[in-house]
C-alpha positions in Angstrom: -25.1 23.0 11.1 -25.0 21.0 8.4 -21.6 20.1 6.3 -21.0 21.9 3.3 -19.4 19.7 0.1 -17.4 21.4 -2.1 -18.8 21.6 -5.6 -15.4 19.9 -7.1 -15.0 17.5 -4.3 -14.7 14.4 -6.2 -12.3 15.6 -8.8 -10.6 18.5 -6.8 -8.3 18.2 -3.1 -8.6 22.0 -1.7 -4.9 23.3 -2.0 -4.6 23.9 1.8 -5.1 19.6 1.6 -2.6 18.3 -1.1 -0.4 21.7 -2.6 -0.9 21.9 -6.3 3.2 22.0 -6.0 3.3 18.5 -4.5 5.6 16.0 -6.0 3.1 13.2 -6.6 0.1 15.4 -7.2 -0.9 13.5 -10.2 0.0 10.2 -9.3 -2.4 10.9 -6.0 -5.1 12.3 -7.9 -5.2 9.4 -10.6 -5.3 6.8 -8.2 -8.3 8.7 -6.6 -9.9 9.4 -9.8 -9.6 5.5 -10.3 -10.9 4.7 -7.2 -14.0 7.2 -7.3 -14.6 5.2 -10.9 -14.7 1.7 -10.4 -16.8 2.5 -6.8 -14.0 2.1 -4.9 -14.0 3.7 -1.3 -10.2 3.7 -0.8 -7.0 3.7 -3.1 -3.6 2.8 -1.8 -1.2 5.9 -1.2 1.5 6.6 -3.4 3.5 8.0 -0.4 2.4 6.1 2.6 1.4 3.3 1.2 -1.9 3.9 3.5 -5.3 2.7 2.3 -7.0 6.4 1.9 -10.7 7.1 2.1 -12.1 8.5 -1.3 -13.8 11.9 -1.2 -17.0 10.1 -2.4 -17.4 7.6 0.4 -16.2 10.5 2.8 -19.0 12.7 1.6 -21.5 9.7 1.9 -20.6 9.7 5.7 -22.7 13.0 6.2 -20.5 14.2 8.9 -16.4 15.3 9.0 -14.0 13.3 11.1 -11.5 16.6 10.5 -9.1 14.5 10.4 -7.1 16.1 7.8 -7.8 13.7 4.6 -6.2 15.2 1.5 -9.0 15.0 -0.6 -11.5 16.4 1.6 -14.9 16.5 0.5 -16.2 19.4 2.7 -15.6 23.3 3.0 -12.1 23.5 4.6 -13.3 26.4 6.6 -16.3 24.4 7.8 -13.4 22.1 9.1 -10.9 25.0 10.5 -14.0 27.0 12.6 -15.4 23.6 14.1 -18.6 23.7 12.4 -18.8 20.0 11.6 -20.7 17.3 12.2 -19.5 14.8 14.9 -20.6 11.3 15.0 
């Protein structure tokens, strides 16, 4: 089976990945969205101060690590019933 992308994944983290309530929601999601931009495939963390993968270069992969990435480019229930893509 094939991984599904979400149709928002670039702009959009699914809410069960990075809660619409969380304290640096925008901060996370404008260093993404600058990332994504300028072609980019990682932007620094606000919180860890980890280099994260962007949704774009995740979705370029063609498969799902399920590792739990915030801004997950693929169906979160493609990721929770296993039907992914290994490498």
């Amino acid at each position: 089976m094939s991984d599904v992308l979400r149709a928002d994944f670039v702009r959009t983290p699914a809410p069960e990945r990075l809660s619409p309530h969380h304290p640096l929601r925008s901060e996370i999601l404008s260093r993404h969205s600058e990332a994504v931009e300028s072609g980019r495939p990682t932007y620094r963390d606000p919180v860890s101060g980890l280099s994260v993968l962007t949704a774009a270069f995740l979705a370029s992969r063609s498969y799902c690590c399920a590792s739990g990435a915030a801004i997950a480019p693929l169906w979160v229930r493609a990721i929770a019933n296993g039907s992914v893509n290994s490498r």
